[in-house]
C-alpha positions as a Markdown table, in Angstrom:
| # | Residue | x | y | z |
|---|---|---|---|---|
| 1 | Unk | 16.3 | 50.3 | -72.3 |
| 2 | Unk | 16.6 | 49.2 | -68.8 |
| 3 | Unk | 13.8 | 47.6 | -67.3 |
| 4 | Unk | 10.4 | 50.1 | -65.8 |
| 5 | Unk | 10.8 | 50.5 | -62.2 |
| 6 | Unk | 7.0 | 50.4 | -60.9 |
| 7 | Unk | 7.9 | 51.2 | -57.7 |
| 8 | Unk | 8.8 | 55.0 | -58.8 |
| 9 | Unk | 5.1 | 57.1 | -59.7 |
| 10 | Unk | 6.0 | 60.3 | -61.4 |
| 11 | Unk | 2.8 | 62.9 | -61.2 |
| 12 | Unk | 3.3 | 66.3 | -63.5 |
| 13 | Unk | 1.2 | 69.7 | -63.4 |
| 14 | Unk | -0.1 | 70.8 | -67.0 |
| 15 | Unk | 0.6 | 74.1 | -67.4 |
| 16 | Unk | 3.8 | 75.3 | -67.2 |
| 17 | Unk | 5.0 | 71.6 | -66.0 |
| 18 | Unk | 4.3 | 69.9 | -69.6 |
| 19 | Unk | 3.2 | 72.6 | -71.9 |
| 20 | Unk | 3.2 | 76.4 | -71.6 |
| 21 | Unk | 0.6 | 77.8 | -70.3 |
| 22 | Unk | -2.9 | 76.5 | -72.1 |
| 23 | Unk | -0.7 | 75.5 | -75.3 |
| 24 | Unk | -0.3 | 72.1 | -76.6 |
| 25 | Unk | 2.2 | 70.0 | -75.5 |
| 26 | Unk | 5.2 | 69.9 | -78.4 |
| 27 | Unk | 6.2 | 66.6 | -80.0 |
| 28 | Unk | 9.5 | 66.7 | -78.8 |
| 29 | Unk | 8.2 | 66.5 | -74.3 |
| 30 | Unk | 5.1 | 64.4 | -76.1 |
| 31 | Unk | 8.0 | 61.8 | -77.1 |
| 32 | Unk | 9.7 | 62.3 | -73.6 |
| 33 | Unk | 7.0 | 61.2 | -72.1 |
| 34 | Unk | 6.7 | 58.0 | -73.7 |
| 35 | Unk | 9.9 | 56.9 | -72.9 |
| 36 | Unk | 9.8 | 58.2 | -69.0 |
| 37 | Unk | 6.6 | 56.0 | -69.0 |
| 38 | Unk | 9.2 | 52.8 | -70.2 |
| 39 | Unk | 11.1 | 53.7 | -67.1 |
| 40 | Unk | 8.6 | 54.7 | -64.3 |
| 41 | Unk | 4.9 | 55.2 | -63.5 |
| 42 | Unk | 3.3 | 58.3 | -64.9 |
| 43 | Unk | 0.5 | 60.4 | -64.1 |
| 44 | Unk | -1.0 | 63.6 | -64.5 |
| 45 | Unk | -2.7 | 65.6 | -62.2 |
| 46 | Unk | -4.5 | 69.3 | -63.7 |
| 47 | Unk | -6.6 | 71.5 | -62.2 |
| 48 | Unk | -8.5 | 71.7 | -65.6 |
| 49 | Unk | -11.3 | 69.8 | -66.9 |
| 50 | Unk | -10.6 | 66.8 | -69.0 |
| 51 | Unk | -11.5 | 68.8 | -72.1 |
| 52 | Unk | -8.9 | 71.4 | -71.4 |
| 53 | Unk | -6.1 | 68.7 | -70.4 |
| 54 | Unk | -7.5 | 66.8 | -74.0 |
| 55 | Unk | -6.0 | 69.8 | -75.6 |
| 56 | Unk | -3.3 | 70.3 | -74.6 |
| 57 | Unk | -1.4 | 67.3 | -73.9 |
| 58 | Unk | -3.9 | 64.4 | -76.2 |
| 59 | Unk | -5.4 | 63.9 | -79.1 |
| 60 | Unk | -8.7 | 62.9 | -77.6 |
| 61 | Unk | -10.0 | 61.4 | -73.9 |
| 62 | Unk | -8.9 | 57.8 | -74.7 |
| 63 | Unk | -5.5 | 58.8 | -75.7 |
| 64 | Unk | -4.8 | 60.6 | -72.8 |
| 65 | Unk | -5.8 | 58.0 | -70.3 |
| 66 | Unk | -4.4 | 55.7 | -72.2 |
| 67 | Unk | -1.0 | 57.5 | -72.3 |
| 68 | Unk | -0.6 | 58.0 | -68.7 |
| 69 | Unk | -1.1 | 55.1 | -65.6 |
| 70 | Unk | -3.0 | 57.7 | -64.1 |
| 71 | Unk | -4.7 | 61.0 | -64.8 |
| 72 | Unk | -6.5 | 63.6 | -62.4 |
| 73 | Unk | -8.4 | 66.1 | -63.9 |
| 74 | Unk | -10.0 | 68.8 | -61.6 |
| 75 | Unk | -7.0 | 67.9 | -59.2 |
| 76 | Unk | -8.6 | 64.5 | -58.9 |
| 77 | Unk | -12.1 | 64.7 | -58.5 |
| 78 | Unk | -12.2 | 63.1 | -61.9 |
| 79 | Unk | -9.8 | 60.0 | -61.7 |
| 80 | Unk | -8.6 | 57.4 | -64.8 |
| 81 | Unk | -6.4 | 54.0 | -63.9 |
| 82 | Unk | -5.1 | 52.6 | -66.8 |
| 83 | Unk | -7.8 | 54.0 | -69.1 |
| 84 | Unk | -10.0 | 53.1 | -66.9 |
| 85 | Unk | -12.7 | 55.4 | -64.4 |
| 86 | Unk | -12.0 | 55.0 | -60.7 |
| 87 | Unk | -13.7 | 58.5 | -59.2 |
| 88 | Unk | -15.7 | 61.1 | -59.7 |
| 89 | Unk | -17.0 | 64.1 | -57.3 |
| 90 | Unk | -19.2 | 66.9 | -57.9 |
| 91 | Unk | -18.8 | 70.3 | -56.2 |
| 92 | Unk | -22.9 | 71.6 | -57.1 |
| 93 | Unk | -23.5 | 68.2 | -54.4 |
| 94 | Unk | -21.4 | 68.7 | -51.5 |
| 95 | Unk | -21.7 | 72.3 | -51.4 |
| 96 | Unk | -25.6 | 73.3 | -52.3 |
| 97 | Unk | -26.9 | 75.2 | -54.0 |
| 98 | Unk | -27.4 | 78.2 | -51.4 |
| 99 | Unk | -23.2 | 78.4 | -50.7 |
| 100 | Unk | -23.0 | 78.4 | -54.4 |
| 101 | Unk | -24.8 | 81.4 | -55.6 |
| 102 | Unk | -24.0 | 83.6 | -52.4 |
| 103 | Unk | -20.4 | 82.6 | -54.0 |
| 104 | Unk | -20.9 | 83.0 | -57.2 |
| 105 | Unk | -23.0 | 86.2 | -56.9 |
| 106 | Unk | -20.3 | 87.6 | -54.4 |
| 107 | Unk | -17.3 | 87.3 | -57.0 |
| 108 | Unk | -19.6 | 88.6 | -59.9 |
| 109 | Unk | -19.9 | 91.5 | -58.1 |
| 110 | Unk | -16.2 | 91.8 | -57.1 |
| 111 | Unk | -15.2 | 91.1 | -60.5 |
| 112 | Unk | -17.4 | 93.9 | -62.0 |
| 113 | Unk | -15.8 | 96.5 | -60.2 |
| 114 | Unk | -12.0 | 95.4 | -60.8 |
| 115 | Unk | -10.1 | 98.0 | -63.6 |
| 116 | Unk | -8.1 | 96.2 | -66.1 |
| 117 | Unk | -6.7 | 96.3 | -69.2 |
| 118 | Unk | -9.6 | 94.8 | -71.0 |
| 119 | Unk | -11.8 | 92.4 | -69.9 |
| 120 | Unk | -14.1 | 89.7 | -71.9 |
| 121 | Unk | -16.0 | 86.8 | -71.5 |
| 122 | Unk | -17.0 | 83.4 | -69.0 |
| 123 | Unk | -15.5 | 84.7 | -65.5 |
| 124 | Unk | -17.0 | 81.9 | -63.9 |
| 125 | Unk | -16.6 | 78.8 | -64.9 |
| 126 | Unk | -18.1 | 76.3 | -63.2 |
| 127 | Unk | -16.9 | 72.8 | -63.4 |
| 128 | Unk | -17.8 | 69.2 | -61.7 |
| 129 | Unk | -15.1 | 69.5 | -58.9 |
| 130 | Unk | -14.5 | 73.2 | -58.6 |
| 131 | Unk | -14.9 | 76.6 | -59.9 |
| 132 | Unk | -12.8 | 78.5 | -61.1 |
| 133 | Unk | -12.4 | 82.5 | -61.3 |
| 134 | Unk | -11.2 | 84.9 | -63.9 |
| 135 | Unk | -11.1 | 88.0 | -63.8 |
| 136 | Unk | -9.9 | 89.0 | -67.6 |
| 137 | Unk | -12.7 | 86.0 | -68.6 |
| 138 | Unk | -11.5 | 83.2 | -69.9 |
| 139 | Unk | -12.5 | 83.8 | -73.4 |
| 140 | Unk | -9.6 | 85.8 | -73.8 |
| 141 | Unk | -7.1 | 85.5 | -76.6 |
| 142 | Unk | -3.4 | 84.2 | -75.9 |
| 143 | Unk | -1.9 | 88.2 | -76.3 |
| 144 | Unk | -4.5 | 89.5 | -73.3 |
| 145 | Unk | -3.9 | 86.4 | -71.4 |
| 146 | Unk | 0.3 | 87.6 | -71.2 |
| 147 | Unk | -1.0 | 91.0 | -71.0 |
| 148 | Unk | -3.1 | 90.3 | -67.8 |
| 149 | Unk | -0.7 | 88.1 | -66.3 |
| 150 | Unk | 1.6 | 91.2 | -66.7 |
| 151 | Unk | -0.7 | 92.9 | -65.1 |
| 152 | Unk | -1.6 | 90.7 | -62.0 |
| 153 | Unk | 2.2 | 89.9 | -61.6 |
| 154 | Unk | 2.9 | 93.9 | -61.0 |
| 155 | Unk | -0.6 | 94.9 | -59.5 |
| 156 | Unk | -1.5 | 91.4 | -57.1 |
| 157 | Unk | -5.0 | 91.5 | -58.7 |
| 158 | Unk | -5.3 | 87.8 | -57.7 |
| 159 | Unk | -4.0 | 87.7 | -54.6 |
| 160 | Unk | -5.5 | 90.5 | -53.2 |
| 161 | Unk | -8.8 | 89.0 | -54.6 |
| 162 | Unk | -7.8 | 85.4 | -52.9 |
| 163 | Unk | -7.5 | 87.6 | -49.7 |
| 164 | Unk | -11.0 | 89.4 | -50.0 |
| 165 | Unk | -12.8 | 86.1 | -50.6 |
| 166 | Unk | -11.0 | 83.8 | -48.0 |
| 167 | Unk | -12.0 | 86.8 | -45.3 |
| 168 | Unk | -15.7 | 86.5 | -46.8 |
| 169 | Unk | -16.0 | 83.2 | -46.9 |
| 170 | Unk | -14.4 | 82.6 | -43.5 |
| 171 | Unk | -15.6 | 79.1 | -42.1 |
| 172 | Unk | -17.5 | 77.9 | -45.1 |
| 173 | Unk | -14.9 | 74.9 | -45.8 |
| 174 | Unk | -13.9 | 76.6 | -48.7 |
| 175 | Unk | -10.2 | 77.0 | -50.4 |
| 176 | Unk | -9.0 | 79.2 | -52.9 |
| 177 | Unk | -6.0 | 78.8 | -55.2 |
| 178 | Unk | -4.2 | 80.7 | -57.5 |
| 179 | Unk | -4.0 | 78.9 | -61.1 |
| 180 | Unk | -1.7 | 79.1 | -64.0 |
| 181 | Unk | -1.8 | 82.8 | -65.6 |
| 182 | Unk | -5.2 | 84.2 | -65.3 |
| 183 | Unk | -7.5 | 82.8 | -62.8 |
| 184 | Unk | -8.4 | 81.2 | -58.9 |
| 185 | Unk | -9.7 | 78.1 | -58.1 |
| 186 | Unk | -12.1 | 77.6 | -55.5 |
| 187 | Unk | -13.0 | 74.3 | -54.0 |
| 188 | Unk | -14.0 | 72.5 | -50.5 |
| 189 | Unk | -11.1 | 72.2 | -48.5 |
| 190 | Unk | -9.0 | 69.0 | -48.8 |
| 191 | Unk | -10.0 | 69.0 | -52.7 |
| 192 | Unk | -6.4 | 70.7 | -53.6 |
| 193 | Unk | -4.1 | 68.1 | -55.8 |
| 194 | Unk | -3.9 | 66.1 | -53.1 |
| 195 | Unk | -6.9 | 64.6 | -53.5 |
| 196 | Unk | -5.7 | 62.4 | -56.1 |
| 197 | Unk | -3.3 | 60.8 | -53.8 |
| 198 | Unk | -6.2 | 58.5 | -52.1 |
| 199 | Unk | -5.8 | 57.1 | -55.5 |
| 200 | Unk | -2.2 | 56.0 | -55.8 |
| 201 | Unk | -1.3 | 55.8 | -52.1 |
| 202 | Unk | -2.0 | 52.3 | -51.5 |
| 203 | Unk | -0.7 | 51.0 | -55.1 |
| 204 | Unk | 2.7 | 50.1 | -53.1 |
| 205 | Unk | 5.1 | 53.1 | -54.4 |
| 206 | Unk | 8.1 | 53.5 | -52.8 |
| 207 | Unk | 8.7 | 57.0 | -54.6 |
| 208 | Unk | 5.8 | 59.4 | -55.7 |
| 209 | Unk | 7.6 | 62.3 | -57.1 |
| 210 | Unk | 5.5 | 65.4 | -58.1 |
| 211 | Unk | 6.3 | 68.3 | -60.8 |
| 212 | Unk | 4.9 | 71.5 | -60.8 |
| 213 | Unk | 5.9 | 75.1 | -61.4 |
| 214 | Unk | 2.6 | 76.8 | -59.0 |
| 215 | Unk | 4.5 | 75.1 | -55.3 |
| 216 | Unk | 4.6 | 78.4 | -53.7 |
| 217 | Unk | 2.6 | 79.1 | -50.5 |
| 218 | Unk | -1.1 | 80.0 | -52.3 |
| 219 | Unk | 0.0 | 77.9 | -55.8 |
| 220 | Unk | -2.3 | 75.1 | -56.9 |
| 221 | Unk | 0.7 | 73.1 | -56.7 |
| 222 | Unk | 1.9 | 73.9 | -52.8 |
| 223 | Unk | -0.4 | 71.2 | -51.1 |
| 224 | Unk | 0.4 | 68.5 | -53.1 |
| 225 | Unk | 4.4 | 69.9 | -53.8 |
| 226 | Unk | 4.8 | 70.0 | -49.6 |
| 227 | Unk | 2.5 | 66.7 | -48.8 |
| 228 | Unk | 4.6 | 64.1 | -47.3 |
| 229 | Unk | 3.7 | 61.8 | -49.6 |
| 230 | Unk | 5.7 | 63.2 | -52.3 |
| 231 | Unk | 9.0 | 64.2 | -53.1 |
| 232 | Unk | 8.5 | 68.0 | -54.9 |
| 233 | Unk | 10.2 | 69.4 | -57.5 |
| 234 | Unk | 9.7 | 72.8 | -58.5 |
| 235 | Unk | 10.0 | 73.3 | -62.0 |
| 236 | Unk | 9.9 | 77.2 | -64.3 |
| 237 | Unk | 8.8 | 75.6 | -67.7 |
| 238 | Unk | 8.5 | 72.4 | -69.8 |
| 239 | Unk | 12.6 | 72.6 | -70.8 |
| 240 | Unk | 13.2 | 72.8 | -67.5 |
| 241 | Unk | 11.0 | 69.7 | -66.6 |
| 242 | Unk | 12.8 | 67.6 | -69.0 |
| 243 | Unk | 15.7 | 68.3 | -67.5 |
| 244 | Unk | 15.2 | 67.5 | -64.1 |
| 245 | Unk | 13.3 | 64.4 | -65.1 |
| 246 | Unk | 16.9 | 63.5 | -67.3 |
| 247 | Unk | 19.2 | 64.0 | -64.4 |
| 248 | Unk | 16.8 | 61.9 | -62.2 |
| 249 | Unk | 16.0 | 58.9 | -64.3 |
| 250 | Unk | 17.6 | 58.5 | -67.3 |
């Protein structure tokens, strides 16, 4: 095994960058993992809660901060160092609470009027650094989460809704994001993934290489994929992470 090279900070998506989307990490990437992390500094940066990332890539919180250097949640605005707490942020504080219900209120009613396949439950979920939008609900099942994503993919309903609320919510500091198969994120400007950069920037990396399949223009991925910073990689699912992680450092 040759020796870690800690100037080299590798920083992966979750969905579709280390698991499919909202499925558990397998053992096999689980156990590739571990031995990138003998080679290189690893991180993790999701636009999930902590709870969500639990699932899918730990078995609980203190084995996923202690399984990565670093891990983002909320793209950051929840921020571990070696297991240890370094940042939090709450969205409900910088924004108010009078931004927040003439948003919230707004996509409800937006939402209501949208024809889909089906629809079910918790289309806004409100988290501490963001909220994030779904128009199917989020309490969907695995089968209507493909079948909207079918859906959306053929009919835009996402991006035609990122377009309706960035034209309402002209000038209100606010950015929305398209995120993994069924939903938007919406958060103050600036709070994309590369808010977790303030974090690692001044650790004294030569390389910060970031993995993520969303690094198109409007992706959650794109700020952080295109940030100067980092050196992007675009990847189409976990396999295909493993591999371009092989070629570059094994």
């Amino acid at each position: 095994m040759p020796e870690k090279n800690t100037s080299i900070l590798c920083l992966f998506d979750v969905d579709g960058t280390l698991t499919l989307p909202r499925q558990k990490i397998t053992p096999t990437m689980s156990e590739f993992m571990k031995e990138l992390r003998q080679r290189v500094t690893l991180g993790v940066v999701g636009g999930s809660d902590l709870k969500k990332i639990v699932e899918q890539i730990a078995t609980d919180q203190d084995d996923l901060v202690n399984s990565y250097d670093y891990t983002f949640s909320e793209n950051g605005l929840v921020a571990f160092k070696n297991g240890s707490l370094i940042g939090e942020q709450s969205i409900a504080a910088y924004l108010g609470d009078e931004l927040l219900q003439r948003l919230i209120n707004f996509t409800l009613q937006y939402m209501s009027k949208l024809e889909l396949p089906r629809k079910r439950g918790t289309f806004v979920e409100f988290r501490k650094g963001m909220l994030n939008l779904c128009p199917v609900g989020r309490s969907c099942s695995q089968a209507e989460r493909e079948e909207f994503y079918a859906f959306d993919c053929e009919h835009k309903i996402r991006e035609i809704m990122v377009k309706v609320l960035r034209d309402e919510f002209d000038g209100c500091g606010l950015t929305f994001s398209i995120g993994g198969q069924i939903s938007i994120d919406v958060f103050p400007d600036g709070w994309d993934k590369r808010f977790c950069l303030q974090f690692v920037k001044d650790d004294g990396f030569k390389e910060i290489h970031f993995f993520g399949d969303k690094t198109m223009k409007g992706g959650n991925d794109y700020e952080i994929f295109s940030d100067e910073l980092t050196i992007g990689h675009t990847v189409t699912s976990p396999e295909d992470t493993k591999d371009q992680v092989t070629k570059l450092f094994f």
